[in-house]
Legacy VTK file of the C-alpha trace (Angstrom):
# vtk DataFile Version 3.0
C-alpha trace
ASCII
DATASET POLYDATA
POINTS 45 float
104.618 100.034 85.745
101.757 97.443 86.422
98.822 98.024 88.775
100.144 95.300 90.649
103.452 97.437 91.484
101.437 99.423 93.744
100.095 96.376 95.680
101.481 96.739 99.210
103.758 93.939 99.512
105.153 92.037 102.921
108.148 89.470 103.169
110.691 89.609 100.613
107.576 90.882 98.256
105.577 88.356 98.681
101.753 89.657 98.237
99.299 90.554 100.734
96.618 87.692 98.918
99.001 84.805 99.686
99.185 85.774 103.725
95.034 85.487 103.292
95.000 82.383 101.072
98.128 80.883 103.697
95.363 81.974 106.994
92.389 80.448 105.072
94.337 77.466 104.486
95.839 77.429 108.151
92.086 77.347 109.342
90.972 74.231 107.577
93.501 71.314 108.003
93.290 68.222 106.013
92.554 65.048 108.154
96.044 63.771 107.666
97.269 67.670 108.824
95.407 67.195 112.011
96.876 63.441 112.888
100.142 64.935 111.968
99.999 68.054 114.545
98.222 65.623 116.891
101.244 63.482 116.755
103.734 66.190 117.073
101.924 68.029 120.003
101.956 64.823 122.019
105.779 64.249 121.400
107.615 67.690 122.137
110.155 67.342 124.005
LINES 1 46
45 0 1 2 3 4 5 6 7 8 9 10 11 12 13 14 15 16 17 18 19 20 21 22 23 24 25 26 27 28 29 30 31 32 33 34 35 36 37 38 39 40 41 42 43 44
C-alpha cells in the first residue's frame, strides 16, 4: 500500500487534486472558451 491509497478519493476514484486543478481551470477561461459560452448562452432554447 502507497501513501496515495489513503488519499480520500471522489467519483469513480478520481482524486481530490483534479476537482481543484478542474475549479482553477473553470475560473480562468481561454478567450475562445468565453466566445464559445457567449455563443451558447445566447442560443438556448
Amino acid at each position: 500500500m502507497t501513501g496515495d491509497d489513503h488519499e480520500i478519493r471522489m467519483f469513480a476514484g478520481a482524486p481530490i487534486w483534479l476537482f481543484s486543478f478542474a475549479k482553477e481551470l473553470r475560473s480562468k477561461p481561454t478567450p475562445a472558451e468565453e466566445l464559445l459560452w457567449k455563443y451558447l448562452s445566447k442560443n438556448q432554447c
